[in-house]
N, C-alpha and C positions, 0 to 999 in steps of 0.2 A: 180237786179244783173247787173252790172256793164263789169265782165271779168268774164274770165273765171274760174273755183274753183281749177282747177289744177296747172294751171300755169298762171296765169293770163291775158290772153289771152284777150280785151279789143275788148267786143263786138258793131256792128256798132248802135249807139241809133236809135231806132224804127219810132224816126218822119226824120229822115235823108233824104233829097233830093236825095243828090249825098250820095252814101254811099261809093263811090272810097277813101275817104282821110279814112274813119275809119278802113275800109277794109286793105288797105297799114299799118296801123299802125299795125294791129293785126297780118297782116305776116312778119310784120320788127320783132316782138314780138318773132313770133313763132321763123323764123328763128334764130333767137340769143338761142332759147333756145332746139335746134332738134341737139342732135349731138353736145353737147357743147364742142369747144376746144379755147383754153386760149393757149394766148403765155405766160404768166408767173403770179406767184404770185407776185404785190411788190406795197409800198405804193405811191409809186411818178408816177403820168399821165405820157407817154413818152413826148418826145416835140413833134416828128413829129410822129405822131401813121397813118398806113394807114388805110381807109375806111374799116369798119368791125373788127377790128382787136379787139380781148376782152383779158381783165385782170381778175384776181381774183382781189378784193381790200384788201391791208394787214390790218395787225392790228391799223396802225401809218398812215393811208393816210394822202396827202397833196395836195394843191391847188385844181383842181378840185374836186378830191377824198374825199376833209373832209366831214365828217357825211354819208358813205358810205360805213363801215368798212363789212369786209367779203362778199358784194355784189360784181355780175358779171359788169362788164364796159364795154362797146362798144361803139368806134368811129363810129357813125355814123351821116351823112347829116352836118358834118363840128360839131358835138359836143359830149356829153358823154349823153349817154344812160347806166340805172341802173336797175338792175335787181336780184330778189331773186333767185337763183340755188340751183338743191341739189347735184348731180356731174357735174363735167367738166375734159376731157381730157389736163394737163398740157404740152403743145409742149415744154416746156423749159428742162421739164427734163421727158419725157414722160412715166410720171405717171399719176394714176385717181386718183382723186380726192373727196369725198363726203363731206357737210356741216351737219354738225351736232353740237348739244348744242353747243362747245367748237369752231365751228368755221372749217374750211376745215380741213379736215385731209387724207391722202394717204390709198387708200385701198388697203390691201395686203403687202407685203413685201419690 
């Protein structure tokens, strides 16, 4: 086993020297995924997104986004980081959010 079964959590391999670089990976991991909040659903990467910042990815991605559809995005170390979620807090119109069959959908009213 590779990560973790929950959330995939990418564990440091067993003959690792320095286990500092696997280690940073699997808290970059967790953090994106503890508490998730999104500034928005939409399918186009911003141009200038800052450090950390995550998306839902829409139905219709583009540029970096293609083949990413309904996955979580985050800018991070200068690129796009992808990620499976099952809720996230929406700051754009602060709603929650869960994934399910059909894709994110709003929970509640």
């Amino acid at each position: 086993m590779t990560d973790t079964i929950q959330n995939g959590i990418p564990f440091v391999p067993e003959s690792t020297i320095d286990p500092a670089a696997g280690l940073n990976l699997a808290l970059k991991v967790a953090d994106a995924l503890i508490q998730v909040k999104v500034q928005a659903i939409q399918n186009d990467p911003p141009a200038t997104p800052d450090e950390g910042d995550m998306y839902i990815v829409g139905t219709v991605p583009t540029g970096a986004w293609v083949g990413y559809v309904g996955k979580l995005a985050q800018y991070l170390d200068a690129g796009w980081n992808f990620y499976s979620g099952v809720m996230a807090v929406n700051l754009a119109d602060s709603k929650l959010y869960i994934n399910v069959a059909v894709g994110w959908v709003v929970v509640g009213p």
